[in-house]
N, C-alpha and C positions, 0 to 999 in steps of 0.2 A: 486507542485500542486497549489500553491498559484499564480503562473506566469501564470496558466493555467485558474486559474478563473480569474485573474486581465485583460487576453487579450481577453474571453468569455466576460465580460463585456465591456471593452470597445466597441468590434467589435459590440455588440449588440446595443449601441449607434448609430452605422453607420448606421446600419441593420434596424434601426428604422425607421431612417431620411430617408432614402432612400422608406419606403415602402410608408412614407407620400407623398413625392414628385411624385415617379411613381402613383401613385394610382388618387392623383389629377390631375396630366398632364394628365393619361389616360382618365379621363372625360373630360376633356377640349379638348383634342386633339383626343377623340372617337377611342381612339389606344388600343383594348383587350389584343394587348401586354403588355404593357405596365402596364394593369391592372392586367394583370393575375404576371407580375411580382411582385407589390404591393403585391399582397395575397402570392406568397412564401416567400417574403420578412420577411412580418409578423410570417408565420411559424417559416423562420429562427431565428427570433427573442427570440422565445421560443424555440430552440435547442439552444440558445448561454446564452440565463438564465438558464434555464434548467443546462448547462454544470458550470455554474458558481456556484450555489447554492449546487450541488453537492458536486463542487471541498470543498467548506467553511464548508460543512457537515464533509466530510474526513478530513480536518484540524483540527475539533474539535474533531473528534472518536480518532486521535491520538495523541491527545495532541501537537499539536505544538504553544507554546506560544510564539514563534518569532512574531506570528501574535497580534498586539495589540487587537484588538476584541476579539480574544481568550483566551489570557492573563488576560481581565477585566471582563469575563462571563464563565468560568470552570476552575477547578481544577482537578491531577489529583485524586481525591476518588469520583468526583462526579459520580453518575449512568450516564451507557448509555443514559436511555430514558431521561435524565435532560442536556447529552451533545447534545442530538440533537434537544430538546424543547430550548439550548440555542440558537441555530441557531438564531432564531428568538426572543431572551430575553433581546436585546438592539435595541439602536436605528440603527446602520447600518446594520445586519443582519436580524431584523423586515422590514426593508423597502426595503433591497434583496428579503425578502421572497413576500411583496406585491406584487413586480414588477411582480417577478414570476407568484403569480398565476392570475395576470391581463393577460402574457401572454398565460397561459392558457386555462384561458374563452376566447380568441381572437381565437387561433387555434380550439377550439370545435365550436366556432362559425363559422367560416369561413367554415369546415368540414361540418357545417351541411346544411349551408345556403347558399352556394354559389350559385349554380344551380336555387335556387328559387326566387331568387331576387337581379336580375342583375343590377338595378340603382341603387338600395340602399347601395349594399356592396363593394363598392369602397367608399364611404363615411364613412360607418361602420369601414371597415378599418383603413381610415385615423386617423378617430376618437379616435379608440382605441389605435393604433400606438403612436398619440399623447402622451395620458396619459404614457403609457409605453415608450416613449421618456424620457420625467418630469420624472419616477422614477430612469429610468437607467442611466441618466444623474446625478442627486441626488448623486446615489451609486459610481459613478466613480469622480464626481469632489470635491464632499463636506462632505460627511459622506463614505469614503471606505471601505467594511469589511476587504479589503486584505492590507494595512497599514501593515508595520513591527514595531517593539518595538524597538526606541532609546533611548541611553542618552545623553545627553549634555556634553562634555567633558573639561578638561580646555581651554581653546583659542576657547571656542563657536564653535567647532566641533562636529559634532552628530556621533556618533558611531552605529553601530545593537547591539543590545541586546537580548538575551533569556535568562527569567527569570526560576527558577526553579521549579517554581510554579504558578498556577493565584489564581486570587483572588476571582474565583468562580460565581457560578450565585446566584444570590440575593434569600437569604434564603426565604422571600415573595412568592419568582416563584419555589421553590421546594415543589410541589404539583402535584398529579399526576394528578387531571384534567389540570394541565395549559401544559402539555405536548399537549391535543388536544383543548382547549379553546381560545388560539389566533389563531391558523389554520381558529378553525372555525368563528370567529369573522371574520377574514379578510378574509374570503370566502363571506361571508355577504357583507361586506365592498365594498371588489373590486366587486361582483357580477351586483351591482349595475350601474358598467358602461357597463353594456351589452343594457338594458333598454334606456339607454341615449343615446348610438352610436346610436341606432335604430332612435330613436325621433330626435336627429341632421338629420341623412341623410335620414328622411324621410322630414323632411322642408326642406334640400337643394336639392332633385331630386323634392320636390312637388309632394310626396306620400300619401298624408296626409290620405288616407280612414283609415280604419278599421285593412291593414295586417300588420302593424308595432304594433300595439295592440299585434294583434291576434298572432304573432312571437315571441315577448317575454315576453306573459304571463309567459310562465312556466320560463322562465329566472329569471322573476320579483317575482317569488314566491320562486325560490331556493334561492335565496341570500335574501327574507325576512324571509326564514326556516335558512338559516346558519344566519342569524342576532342575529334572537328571541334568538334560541338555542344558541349563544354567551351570550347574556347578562345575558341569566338564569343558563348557567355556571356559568359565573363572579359570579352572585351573590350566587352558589354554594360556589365559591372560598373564597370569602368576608365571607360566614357564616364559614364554618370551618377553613378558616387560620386567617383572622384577631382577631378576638375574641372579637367583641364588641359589641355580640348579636344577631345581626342582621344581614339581607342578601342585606338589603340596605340604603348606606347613603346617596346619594343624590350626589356622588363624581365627579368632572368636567370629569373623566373617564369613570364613568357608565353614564353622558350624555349625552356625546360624540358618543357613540353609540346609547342612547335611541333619540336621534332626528332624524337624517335619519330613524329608525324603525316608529317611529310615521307617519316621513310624506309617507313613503314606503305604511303604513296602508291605508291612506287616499288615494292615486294614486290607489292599488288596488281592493277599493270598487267606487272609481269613474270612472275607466274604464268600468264596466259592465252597467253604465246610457251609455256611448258610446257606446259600442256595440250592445245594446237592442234599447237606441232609437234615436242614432247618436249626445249626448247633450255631454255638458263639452270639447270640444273639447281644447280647449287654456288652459282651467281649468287642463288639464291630462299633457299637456304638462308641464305647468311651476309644476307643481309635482313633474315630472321625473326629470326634472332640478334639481331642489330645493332637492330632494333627493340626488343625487350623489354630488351636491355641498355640500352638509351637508356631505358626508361621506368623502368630501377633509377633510374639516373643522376642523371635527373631529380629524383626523389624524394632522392635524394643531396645532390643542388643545392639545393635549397629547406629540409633537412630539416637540413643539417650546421651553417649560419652561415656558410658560406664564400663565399658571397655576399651582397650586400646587397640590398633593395627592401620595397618597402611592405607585402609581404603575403607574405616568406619567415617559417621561424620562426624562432626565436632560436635562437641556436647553445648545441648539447646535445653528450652524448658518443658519439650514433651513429654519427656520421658515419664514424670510422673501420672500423667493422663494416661500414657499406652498402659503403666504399671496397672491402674484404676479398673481401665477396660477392658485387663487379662481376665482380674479378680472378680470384677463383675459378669463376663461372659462365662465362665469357668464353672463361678456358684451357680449362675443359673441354670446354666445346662445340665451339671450333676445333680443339683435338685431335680430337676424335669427328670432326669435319667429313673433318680432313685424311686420315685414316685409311680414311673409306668413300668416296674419292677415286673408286677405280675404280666404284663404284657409283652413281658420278654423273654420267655419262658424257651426253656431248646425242646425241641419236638423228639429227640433223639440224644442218647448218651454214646460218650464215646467208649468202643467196645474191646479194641486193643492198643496197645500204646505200638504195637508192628502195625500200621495202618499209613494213609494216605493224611487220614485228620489227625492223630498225631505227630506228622513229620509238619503239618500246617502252624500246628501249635507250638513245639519247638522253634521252628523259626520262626514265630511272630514272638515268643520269649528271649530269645538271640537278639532280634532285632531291637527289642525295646531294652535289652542289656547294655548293648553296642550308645543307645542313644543315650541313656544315661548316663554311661562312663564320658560321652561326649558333652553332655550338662554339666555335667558334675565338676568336669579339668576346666572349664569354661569360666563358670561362676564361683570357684573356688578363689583366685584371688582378691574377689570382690568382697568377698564373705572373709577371708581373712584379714583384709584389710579392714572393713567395716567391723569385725567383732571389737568386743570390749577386750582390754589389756590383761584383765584378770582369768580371761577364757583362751592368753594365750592371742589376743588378737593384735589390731595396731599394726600390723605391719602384712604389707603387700608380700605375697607366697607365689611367684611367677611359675607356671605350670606349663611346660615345654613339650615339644615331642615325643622326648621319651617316655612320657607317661601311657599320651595319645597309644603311640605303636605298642607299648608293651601291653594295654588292655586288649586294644583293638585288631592287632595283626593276628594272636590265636581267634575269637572272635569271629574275624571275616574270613577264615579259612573254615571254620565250623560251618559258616554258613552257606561257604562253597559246595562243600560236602551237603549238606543239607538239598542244594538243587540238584545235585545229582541222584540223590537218595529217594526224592520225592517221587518222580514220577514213574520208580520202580516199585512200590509200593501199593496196592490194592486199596478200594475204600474198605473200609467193616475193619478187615482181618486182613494179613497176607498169611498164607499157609509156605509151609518149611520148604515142600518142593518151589514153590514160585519164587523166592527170596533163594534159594540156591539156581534157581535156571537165571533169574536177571542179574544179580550180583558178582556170579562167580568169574567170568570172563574177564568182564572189566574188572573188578579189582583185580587180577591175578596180570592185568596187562599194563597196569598202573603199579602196581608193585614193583613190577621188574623192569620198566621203564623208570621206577623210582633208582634199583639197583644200578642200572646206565646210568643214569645222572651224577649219582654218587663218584662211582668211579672216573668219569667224564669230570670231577673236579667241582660239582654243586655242593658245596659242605656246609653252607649258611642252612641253618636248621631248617625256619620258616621259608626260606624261597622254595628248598627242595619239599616240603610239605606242599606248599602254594603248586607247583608245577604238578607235581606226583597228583596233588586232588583237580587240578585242570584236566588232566590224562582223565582222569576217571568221569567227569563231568562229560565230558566232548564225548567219551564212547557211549552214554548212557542215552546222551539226547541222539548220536548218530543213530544209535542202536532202533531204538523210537521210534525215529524219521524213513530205516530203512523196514522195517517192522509193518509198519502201517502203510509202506508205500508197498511192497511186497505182496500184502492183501491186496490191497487195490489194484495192481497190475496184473495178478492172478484170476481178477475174475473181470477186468472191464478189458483187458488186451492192453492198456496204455502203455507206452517204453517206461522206464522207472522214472524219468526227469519229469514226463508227464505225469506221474503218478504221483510224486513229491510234491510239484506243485498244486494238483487237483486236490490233492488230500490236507494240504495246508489253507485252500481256500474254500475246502467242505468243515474244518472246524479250525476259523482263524484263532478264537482264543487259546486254543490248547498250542495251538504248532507256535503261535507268533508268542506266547508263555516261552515255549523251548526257544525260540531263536533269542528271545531276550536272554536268558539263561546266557546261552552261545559267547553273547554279548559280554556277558561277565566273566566269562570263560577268560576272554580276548584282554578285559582289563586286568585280569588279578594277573596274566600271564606280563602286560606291561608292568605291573607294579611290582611282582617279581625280582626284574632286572633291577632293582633301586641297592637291592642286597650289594650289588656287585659294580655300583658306583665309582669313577675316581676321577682324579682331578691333582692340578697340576696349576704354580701360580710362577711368573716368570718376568724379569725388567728387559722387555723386547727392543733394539733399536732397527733402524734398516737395516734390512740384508740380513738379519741375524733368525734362525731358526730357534723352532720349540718341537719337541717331540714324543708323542704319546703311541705308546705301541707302534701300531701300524699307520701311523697317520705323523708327520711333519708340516709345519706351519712354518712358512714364512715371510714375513714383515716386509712387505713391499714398497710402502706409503704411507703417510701418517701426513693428513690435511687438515687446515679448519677453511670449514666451509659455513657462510653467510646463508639463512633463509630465512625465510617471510617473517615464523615466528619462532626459529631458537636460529643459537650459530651450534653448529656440532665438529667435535674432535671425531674424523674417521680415517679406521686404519685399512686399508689394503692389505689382506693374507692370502697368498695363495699356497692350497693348500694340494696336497700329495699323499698319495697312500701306497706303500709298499715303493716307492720311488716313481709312481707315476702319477702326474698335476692330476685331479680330478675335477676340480673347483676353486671358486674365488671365492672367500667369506669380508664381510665388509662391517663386525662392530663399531658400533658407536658410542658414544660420550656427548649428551645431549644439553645444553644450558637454552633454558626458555627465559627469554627477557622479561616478558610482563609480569609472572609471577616470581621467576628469580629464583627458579629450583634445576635440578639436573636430574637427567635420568638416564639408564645405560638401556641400549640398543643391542641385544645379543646376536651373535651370525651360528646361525644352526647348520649343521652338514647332519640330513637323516638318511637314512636307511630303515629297515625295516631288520635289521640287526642292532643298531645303536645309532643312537644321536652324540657328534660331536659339536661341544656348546661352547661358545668362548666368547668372554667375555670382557669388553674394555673396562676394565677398574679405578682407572685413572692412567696418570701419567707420574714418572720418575722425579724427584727434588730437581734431576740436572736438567729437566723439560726434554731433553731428546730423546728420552724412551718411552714407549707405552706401558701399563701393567696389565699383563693380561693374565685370566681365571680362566685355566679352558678343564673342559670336566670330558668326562665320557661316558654318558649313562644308555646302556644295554636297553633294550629291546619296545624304548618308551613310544613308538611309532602306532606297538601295539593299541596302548591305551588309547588311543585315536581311533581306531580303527574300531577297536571295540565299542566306543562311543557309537559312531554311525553303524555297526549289527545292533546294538541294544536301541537306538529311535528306530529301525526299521522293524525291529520283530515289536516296538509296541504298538506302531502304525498299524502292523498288522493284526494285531490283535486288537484292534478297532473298527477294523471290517466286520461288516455283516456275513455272515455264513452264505457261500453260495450255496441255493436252494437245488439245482440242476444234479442227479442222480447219474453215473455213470451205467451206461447200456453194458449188460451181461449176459452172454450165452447161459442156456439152460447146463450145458455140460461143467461151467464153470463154478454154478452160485453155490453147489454143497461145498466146495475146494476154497471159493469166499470166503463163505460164513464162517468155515472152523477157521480159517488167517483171521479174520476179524475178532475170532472170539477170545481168540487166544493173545492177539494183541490189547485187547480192551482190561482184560484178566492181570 
């Protein structure tokens, strides 16, 4: 099986090049053959990764450690669903798996769009072919998953080897989210080059209107849904497997993703100034650029060794390649950019900075601020390390948290404010009476829900800012929701839940816009509580209690228990609030045999008040006690919660508009129209 993925891969090399080629000469030489060949070409390309990734899936269900990737990432007690989350648990079967589903979104793409837009998708093509050239050239010359296992022999002879065991997948990645958590990352990731094929070969056929937008919108929103949803895994993953409180540290790995997200953000809300009043045109482009270049990048970052963190890989010799294929896609596409200049002309100026397109503009300014202070603390060590001695360099300059939060936590409150601001706001112009009838209420109810708080003991600057502009967000999009549902029950008779609903599924992008909003609402309110964190570290034996506020712990058991693939140290706590038992917590102290690392097991008590986190540290010099870390962080249940409102309202805003008009009495439509006009205003 391994001969059968080794020669799927390579053919798929060929398969590549070749759709590139046909597909360009078919334009140049105006031969449909030619091009319609480029487009099955592509297809093939995903039946020949397709077959390959396969094949390395079956290698690892059966254990064949002849295979060196298989050998360094399962063992055999590992679980099924951990040998096939390894597939993708290093660096050469992670970057099979990219190729993969780049070839993927190329075949749905071509399926869907061929027919609609005939000068642009031979370019589409090449474009994507490209990229998926770059990975599958990667997995056959430089990092191969299908390698056999040698050893060096006397007289420097390499002999095959199968060992009798592997050394497993990294104790870190046995989590049962990380089974679907890099899938969906790199659905995000590669997603992203759907958005960019389109934008190249709309500059090179000089397509520039409006239907390379309007094409892959929904494109540009799925892989900003598999993005979001990536990172708020990860930071799933970071809170209950690493055990250091928290669900974010600021890691060159959670950056690495959160920069394409950012600027994905910004491209997203500056498309709809283009489509509404033809503005931003060269602004959307170098976006979409600037996006997929950040999502190489990333992949750069994590992939080369050139930074450090728990869960990058170890440094290989791609990295110079990915570096190659920034510089080379980068130049091109600003080239191409700068060249159909005049073709990017905005149809319309912007006429007040009190508008709808300037609150669009500010935060796509915000956002690409946010994303650079996140470049910048990222590759700053590297850069100081790397400089020359006389520049002040030579020595590695570690760039921590405090940095991150102090640029970025004013920052992400601006931008909170900013969602709120926006859809009060008018296109053209807002006039003095509108901006006093939408504004005044809500701030004036946020203000002084600000004054509660205060008093009520919120004295951390930024949280009470964060909560106070939550207050103002939530009333602005309720306000909205009841606005436009109010019309609409006014003149069709609906009850208002009817009315909410129908009117969110007569215009999904606007309302399922606001519910995302919502959604964010929901997280800054968890992120919030982080202000008013604590923790507590303690040498527990049996029978002996810990105590944090309202909640006492006590030390029941402390076992080691034998399994398949680690033995583990685990304590029984049962736990009491106010003096009555509410639950049992069960941390752990994990040692995996084949690889020979340990990892700690957290026991979470949530609420939707606070999460109590506690953590096995270790054990005492005299072995009879456990060490236990137990924290209490307020209101982090939110953040979850807010995750699942933010993928529902973008779901929703991937629906097609229902077309069906609700029935209205003649007595009612003048009493309508002015509720509708006045909410539109």
């Amino acid at each position: 099986m391994a001969q059968v993925g080794q020669f799927a891969l390579a053919l798929s090399v060929v398969v590549a090049a070749y759709s590139i080629v046909a597909s360009l000469l078919g334009i140049r030489l105006k031969s449909d053959k030619l091009i319609a060949s480029g487009r099955n070409a592509a297809i093939g390309v995903f039946a020949c990764v397709t077959m390959s990734i396969v094949s390395l899936t079956y290698l690892f269900l059966i254990d064949d450690f002849s295979i060196n990737y298989i050998a360094e990432h399962s063992n055999r007690d590992l679980p099924v669903y951990f040998k096939i989350s390894a597939v993708w648990g290093g660096q050469e079967g992670s970057l099979l798996f990219w190729g993969w589903l780049l070839t993927v979104y190329s075949a749905l793409v071509i399926f869907q769009n061929w027919r609609k837009h005939t000068a642009m998708m031979p370019y589409v093509t090449a474009v994507l072919m490209s990229s998926g050239l770059f990975f599958t050239a990667m997995n056959l010359f430089v990092v191969n998953p299908f390698n056999q296992v040698v050893v060096l022999q006397p007289g420097g002879v390499n002999a095959l080897f199968v060992p009798q065991d592997g050394a497993g997948l990294n104790p870190l990645l046995q989590y049962i989210l990380m089974v679907i958590h890099p899938p969906i990352l790199y659905l995000g990731f590669v997603g992203f080059a759907v958005p960019f094929a389109f934008a190249i070969a709309a500059m090179a056929s000089r397509q520039l209107g409006d239907t390379w937008i309007r094409t892959t919108r929904r494109w540009t929103m799925v892989a900003w849904f598999f993005l979001g949803t990536g990172i708020l895994l990860g930071g799933k993953w970071a809170y209950v497997e690493l055990g250091w409180g928290g669900f974010w540290g600021w890691d060159p790995v959670e950056n690495a993703s959160l920069m394409p997200w950012l600027i994905a953000t910004a491209y997203l809300h500056s498309v709809m100034v283009q489509e509404k009043k033809g503005m931003m045109k060269v602004w959307n482009m170098v976006l979409i650029i600037l996006t997929y270049v950040m999502c190489i990048f990333g992949t750069f970052l994590t992939r080369s060794g050139l930074v450090s963190s728990v869960h990058a890989f170890a440094q290989s010799p791609i990295g110079g390649y990915f570096l190659a294929f920034i510089v080379v896609g980068l130049s091109g596409s600003l080239y191409l950019l700068l060249d159909r200049l005049n073709y990017l002309k905005s149809d319309n100026q912007m006429e007040s900075l009190v508008s709808r397109e300037s609150s669009f503009m500010f935060n796509n300014l915000i956002l690409l601020a946010s994303c650079f202070a996140v470049f910048w603390g990222t590759i700053f060590p590297v850069i100081s390390e790397a400089a020359p001695e006389w520049m002040g360099g030579g020595v590695k300059v570690t760039v921590g948290p405090p940095f991150f939060n102090r640029v970025n936590v004013p920052i992400a409150i601006f931008l909170l404010f900013l969602t709120g601001v926006g859809p009060l706001l008018a296109w053209r112009k807002a006039s003095t009476n509108s901006l006093k009838r939408n504004f005044l209420w809500p701030a004036g109810i946020a203000l002084a829900s600000g004054v509660g708080l205060f008093f009520l003991g919120v004295d951390h600057f930024y949280a009470w800012l964060s909560l106070v502009m939550c207050i103002f967000v939530s009333l602005t999009i309720g306000r909205e929701f009841y606005k436009g549902a109010r019309a609409r029950s006014v003149g069709s008779g609906e009850n208002f839940v009817e009315a909410v609903v129908n009117l969110t599924l007569r215009n999904t992008r606007r309302y399922g816009g606001y519910i995302v909003h919502f959604g964010f609402v929901l997280l800054f309110l968890g992120w919030s509580g982080q202000a008013f964190t604590t923790d507590t570290q303690s040498e527990t034996g049996i029978g002996e209690t810990i105590t944090m506020r309202q909640y006492t712990l006590r030390m029941d058991k402390l076992a080691i228990e034998e399994m398949p693939n680690y033995t583990t140290s685990k304590a029984t706590i049962s736990l009491f609030e106010n003096g009555e038992k509410v639950g049992v917590l069960y941390p752990e102290r994990r040692f995996y045999t084949s690889s020979g690392q340990p990892t700690t097991e957290v026991a979470i008590w949530s609420t939707l008040k606070e999460d109590l986190y506690v953590v096995f540290a270790g054990s005492a010099p005299d072995g009879k006690k456990a060490v236990m870390q137990v924290y209490l962080n307020p209101l982090v249940a939110w953040v979850w919660i807010g995750g699942i409102i933010l993928g529902l309202g973008t779901l929703i805003a991937m629906l097609p508009n229902k077309k069906s008009a609700p029935r209205t009495s003649p007595v009612n439509r003048v009493e309508e129209r002015r509720e509708v006009e006045q909410h539109t205003t």
